[in-house]
DSSP file (Angstrom, degrees, kcal/mol; ACC not computed):
  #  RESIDUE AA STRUCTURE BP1 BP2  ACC     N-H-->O    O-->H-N    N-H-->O    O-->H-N    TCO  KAPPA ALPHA  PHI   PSI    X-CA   Y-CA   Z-CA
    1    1 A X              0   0    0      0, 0.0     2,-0.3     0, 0.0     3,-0.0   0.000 360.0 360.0 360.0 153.8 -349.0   68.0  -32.1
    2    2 A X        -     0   0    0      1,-0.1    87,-0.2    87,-0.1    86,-0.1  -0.896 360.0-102.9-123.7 151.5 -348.4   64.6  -33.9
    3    3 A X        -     0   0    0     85,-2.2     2,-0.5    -2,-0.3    -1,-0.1  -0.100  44.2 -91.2 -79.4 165.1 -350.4   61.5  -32.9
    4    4 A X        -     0   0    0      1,-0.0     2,-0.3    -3,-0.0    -1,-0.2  -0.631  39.0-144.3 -72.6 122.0 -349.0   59.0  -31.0
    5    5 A X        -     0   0    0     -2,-0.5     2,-0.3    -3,-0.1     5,-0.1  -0.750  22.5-116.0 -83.4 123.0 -347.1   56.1  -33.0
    6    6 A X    >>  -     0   0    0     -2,-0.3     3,-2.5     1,-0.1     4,-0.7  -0.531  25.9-127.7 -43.1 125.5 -347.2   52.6  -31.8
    7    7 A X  G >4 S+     0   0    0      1,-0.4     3,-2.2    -2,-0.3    19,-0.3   0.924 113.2  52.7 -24.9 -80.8 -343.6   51.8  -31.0
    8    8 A X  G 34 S+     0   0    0      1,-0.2    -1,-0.4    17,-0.1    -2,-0.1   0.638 110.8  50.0 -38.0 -27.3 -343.9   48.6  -33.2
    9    9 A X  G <4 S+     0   0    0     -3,-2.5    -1,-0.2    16,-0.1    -2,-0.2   0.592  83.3 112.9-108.7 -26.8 -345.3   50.9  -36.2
   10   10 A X    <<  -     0   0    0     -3,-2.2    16,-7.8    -4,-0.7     2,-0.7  -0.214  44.4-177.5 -80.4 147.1 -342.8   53.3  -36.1
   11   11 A X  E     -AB  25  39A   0     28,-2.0    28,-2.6    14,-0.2    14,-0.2  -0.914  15.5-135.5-140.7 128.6 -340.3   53.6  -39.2
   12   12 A X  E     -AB  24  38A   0     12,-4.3    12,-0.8    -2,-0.7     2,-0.3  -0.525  12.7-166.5 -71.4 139.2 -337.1   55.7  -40.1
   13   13 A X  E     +     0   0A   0     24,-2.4    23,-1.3    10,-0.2    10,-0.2  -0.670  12.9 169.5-138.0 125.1 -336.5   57.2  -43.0
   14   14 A X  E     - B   0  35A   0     -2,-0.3     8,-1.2    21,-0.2     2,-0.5  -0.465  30.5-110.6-123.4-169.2 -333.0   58.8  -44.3
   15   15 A X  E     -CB  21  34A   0     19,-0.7    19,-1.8     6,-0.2     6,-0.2  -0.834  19.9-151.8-115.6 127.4 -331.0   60.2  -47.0
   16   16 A X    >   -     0   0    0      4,-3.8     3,-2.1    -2,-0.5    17,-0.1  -0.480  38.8-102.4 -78.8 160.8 -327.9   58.5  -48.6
   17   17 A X  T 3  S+     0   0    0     15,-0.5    -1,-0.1     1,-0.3    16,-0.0   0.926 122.9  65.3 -48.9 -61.8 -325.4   60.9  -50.0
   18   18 A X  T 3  S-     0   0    0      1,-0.2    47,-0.4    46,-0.1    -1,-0.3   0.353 119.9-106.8 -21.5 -17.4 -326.4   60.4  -53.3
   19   19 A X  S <  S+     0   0    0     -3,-2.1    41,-1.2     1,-0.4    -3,-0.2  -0.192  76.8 133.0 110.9 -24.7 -330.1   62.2  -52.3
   20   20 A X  B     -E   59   0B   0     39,-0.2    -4,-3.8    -5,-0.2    -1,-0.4  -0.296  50.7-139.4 -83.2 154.9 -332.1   58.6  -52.4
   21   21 A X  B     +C   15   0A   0     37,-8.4    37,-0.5    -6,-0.2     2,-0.3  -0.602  24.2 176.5-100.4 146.4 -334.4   58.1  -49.4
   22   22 A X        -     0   0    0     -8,-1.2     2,-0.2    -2,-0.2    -6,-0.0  -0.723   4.5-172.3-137.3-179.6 -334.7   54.6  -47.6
   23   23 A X        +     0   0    0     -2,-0.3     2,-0.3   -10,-0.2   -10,-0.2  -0.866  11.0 175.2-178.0 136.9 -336.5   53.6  -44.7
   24   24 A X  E     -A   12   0A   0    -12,-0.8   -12,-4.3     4,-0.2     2,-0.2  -0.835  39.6 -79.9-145.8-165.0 -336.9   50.8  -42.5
   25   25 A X  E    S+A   11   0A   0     -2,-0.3   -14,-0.2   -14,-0.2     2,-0.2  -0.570  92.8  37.0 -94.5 152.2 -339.0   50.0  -38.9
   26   26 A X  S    S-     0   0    0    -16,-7.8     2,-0.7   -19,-0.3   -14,-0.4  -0.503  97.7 -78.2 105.9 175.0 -337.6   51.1  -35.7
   27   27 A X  S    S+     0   0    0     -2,-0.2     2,-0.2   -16,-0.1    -2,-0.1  -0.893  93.8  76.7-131.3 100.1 -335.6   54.7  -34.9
   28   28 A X        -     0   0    0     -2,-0.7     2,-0.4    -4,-0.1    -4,-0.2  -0.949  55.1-162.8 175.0 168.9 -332.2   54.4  -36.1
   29   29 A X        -     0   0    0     -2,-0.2     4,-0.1   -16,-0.1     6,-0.1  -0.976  38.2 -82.7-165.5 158.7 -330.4   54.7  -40.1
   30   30 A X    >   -     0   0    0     -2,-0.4     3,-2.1     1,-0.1    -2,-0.0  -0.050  46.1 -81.1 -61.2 156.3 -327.2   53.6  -41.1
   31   31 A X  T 3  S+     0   0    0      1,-0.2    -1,-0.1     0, 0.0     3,-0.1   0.092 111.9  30.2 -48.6 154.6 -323.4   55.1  -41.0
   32   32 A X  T 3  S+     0   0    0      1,-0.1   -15,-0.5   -16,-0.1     2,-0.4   0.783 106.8  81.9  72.7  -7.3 -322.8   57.6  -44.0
   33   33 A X  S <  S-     0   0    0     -3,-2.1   -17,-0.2    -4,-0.1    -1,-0.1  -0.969  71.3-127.5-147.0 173.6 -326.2   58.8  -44.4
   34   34 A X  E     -B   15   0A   0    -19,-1.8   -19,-0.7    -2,-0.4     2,-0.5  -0.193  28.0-120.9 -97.7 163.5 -328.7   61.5  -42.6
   35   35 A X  E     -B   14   0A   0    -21,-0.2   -21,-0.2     1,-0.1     3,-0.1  -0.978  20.0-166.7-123.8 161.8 -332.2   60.6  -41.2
   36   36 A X  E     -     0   0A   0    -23,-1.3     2,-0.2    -2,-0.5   -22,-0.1   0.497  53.4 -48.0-119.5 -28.7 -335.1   62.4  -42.6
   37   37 A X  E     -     0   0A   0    -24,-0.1   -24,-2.4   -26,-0.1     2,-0.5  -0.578  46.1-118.2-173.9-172.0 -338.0   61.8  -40.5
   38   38 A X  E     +BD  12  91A   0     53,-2.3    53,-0.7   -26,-0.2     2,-0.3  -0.901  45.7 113.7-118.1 130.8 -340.0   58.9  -38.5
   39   39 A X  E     -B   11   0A   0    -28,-2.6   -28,-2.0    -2,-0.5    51,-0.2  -0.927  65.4 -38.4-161.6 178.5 -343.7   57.8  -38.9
   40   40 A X     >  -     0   0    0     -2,-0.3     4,-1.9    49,-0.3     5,-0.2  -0.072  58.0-110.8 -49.5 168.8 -345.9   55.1  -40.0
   41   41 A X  H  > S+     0   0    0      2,-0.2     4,-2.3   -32,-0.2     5,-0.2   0.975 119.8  44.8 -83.8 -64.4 -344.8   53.1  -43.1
   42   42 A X  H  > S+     0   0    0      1,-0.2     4,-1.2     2,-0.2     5,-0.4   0.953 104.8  56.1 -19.5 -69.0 -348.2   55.1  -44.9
   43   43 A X  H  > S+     0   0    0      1,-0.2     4,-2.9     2,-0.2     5,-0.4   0.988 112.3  48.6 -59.3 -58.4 -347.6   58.4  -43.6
   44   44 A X  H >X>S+     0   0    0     -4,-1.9     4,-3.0     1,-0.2     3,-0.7   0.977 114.1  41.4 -48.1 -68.7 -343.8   58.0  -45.4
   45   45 A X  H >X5S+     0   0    0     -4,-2.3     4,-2.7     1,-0.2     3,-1.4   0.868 108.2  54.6 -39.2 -80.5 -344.7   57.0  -48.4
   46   46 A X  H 3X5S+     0   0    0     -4,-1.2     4,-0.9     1,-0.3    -1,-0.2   0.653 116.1  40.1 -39.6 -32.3 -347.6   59.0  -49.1
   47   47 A X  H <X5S+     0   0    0     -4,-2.9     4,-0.9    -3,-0.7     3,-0.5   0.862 110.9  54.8 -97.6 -16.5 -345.7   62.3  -48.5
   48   48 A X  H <X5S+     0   0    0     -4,-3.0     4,-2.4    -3,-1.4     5,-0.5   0.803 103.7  60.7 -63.1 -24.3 -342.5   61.3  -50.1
   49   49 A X  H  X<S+     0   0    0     -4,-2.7     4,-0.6    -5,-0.6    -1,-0.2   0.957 110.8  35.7 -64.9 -40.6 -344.7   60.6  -53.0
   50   50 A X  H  < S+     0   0    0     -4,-0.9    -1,-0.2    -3,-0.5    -2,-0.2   0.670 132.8  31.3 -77.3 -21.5 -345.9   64.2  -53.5
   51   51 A X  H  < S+     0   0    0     -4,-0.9    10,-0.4    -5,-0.0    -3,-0.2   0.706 128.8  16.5-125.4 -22.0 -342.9   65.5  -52.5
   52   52 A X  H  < S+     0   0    0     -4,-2.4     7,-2.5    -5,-0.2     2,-1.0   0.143  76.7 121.7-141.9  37.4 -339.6   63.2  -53.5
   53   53 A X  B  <  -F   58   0C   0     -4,-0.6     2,-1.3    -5,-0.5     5,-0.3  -0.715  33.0-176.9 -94.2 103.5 -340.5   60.8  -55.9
   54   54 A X        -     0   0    0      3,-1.9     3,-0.3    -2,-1.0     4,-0.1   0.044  57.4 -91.1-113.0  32.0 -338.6   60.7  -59.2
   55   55 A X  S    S+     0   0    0     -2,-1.3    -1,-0.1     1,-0.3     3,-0.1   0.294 122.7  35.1  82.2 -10.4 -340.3   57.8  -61.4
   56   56 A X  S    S-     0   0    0      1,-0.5    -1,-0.3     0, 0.0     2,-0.2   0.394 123.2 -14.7-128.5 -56.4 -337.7   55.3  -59.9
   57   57 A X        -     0   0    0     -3,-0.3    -3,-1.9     1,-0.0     2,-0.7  -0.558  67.3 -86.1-122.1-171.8 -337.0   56.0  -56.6
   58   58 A X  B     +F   53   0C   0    -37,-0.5   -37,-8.4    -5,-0.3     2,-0.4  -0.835  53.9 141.5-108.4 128.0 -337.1   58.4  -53.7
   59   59 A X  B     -E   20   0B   0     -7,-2.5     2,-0.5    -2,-0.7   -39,-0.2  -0.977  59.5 -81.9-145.8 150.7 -334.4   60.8  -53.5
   60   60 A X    >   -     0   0    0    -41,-1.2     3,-2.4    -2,-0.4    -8,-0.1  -0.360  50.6-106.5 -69.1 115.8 -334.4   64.2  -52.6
   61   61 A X  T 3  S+     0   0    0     -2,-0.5    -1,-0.2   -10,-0.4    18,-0.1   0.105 104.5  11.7 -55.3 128.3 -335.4   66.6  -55.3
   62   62 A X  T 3  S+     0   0    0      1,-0.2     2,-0.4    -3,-0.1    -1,-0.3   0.150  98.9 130.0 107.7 -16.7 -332.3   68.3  -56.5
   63   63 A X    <   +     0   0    0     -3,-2.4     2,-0.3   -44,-0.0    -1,-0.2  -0.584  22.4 153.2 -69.8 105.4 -329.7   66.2  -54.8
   64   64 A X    >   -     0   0    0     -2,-0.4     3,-1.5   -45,-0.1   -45,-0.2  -0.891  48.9-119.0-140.5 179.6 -326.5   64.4  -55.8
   65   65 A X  T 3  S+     0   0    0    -47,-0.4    -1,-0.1    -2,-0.3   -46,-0.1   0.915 110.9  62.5 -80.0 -26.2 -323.2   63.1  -54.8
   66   66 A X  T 3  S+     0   0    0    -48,-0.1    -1,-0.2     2,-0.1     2,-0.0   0.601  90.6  89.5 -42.1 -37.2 -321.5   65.3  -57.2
   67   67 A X  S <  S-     0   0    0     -3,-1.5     2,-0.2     1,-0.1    -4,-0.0  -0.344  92.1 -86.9 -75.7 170.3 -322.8   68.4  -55.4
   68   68 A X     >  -     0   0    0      1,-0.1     4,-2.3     4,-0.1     3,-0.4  -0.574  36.9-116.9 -25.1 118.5 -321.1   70.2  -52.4
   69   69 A X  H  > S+     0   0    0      1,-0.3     4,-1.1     2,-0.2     5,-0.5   0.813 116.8  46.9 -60.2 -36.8 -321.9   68.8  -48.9
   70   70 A X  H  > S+     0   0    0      2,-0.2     4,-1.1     1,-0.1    -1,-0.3   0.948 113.1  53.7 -71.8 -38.3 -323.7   72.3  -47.7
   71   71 A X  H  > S+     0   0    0     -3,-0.4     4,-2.6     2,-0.2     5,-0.3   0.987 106.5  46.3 -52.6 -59.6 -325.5   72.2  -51.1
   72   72 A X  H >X S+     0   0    0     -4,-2.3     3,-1.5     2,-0.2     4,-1.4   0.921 115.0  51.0 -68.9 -74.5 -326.9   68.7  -50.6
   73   73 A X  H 3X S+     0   0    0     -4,-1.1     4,-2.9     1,-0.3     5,-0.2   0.810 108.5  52.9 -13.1 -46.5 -328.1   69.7  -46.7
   74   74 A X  H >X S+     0   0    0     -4,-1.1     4,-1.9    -5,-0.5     3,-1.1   0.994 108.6  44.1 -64.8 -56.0 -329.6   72.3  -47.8
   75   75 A X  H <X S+     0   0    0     -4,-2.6     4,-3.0    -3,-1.5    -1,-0.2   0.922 115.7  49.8 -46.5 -50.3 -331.5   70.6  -50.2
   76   76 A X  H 3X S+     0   0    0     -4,-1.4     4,-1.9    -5,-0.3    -1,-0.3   0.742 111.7  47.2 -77.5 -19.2 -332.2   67.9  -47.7
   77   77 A X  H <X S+     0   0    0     -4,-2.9     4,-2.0    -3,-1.1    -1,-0.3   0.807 104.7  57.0 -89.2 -29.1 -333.4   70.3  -44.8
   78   78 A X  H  X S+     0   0    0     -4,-1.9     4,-0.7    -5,-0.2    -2,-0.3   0.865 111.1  46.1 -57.5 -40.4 -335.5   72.1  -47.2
   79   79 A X  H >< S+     0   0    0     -4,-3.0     3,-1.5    -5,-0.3     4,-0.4   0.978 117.8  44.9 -24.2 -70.7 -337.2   68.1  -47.7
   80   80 A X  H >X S+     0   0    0     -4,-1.9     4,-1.2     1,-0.3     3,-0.9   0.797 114.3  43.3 -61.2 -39.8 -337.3   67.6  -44.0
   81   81 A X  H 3< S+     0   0    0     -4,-2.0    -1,-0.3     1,-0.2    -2,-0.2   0.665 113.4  55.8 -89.6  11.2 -338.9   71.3  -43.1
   82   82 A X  T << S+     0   0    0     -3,-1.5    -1,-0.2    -4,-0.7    -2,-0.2   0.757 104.3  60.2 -88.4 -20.1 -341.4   70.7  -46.3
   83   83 A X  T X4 S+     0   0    0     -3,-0.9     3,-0.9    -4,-0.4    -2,-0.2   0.886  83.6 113.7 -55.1 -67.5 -342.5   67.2  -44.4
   84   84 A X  T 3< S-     0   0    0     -4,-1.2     7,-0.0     1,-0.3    -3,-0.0  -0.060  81.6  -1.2 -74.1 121.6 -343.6   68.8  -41.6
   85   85 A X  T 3  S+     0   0    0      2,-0.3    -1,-0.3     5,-0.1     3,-0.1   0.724  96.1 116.7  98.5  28.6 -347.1   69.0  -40.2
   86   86 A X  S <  S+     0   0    0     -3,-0.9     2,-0.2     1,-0.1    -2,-0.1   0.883  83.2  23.3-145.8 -76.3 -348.1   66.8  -43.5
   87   87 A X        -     0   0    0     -4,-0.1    -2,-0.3   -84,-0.0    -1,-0.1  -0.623  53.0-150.6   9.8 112.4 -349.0   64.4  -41.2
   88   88 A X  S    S+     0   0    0     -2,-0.2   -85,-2.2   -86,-0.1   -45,-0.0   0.589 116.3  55.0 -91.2   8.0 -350.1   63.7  -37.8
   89   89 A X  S    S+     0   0    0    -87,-0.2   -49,-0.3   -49,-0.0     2,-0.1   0.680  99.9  82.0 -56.2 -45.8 -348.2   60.3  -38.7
   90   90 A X        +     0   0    0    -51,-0.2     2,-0.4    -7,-0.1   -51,-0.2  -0.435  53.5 160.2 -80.5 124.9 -344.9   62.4  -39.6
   91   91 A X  B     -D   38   0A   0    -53,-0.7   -53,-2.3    -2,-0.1     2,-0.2  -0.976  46.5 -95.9-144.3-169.6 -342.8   63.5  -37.3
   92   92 A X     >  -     0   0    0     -2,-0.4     4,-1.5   -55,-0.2     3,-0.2  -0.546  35.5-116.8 -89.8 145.6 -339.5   64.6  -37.3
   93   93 A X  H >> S+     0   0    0      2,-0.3     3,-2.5     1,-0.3     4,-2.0   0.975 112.9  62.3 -43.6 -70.9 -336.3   61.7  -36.3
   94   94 A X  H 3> S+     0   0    0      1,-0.3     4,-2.2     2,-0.2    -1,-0.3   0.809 105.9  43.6 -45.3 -61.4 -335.4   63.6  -33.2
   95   95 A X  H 3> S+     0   0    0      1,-0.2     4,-0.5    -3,-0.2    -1,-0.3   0.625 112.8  52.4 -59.7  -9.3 -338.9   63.1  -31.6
   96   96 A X  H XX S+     0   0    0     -3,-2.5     4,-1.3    -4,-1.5     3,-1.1   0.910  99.8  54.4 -42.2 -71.9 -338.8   60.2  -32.4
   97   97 A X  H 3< S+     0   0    0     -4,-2.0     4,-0.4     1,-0.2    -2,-0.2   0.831 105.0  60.5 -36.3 -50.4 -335.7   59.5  -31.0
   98   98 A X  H 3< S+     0   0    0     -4,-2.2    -1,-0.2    -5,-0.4    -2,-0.1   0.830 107.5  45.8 -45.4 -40.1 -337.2   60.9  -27.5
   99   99 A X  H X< S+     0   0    0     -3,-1.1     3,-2.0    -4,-0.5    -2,-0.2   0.577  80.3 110.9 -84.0 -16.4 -339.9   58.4  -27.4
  100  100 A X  T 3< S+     0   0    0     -4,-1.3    -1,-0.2     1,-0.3    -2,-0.1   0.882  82.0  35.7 -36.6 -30.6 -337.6   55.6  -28.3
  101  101 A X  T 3         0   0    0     -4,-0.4    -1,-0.3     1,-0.2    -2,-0.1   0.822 360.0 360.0-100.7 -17.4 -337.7   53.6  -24.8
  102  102 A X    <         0   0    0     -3,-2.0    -1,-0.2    -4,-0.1    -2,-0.2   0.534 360.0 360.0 -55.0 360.0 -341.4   54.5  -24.3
């Protein structure tokens, strides 16, 4: 079970087509690109650093726009289910999404 995030604390983060991860505060990500999960601004960072950092940005290991759109998912759901339980910060976008108005 993942601890409760202050509303105010909570932060998206998602995948552009191209594999790099962005993130900003609040539960929501822009047209064109996938969300990845939601947590404190810490909690992101710190596991995308062990797990998707690539010496300039963060982008999902294996991932580019070049690739086939089921290739790059795949890649990016293997991210997301690698995320999980990392954290009691982390959780996944969709619960997130539940809590939104709370």
């Amino acid at each position: 079970m993942s601890a409760r995030i202050p509303k105010d604390a909570l932060m998206t983060a998602w995948v552009e087509r191209s594999g790099r991860i962005e993130w900003r505060s609040g539960v929501g990500f822009p047209d064109g690109a996938l969300p990845l999960c939601c947590g404190t601004r810490n909690a992101i960072r710190a596991a995308l650093k062990q797990r998707a950092w690539n010496g300039q940005h963060y982008a999902v290991p294996g991932m580019h726009d070049r690739m086939s759109d089921q290739l790059a998912y795949e890649r990016l759901e293997k991210l997301r289910v690698s995320l999980t339980g990392i954290s009691p910060e982390l959780i996944s976008y969709y619960s997130a999404m539940n809590r939104r108005d709370v």
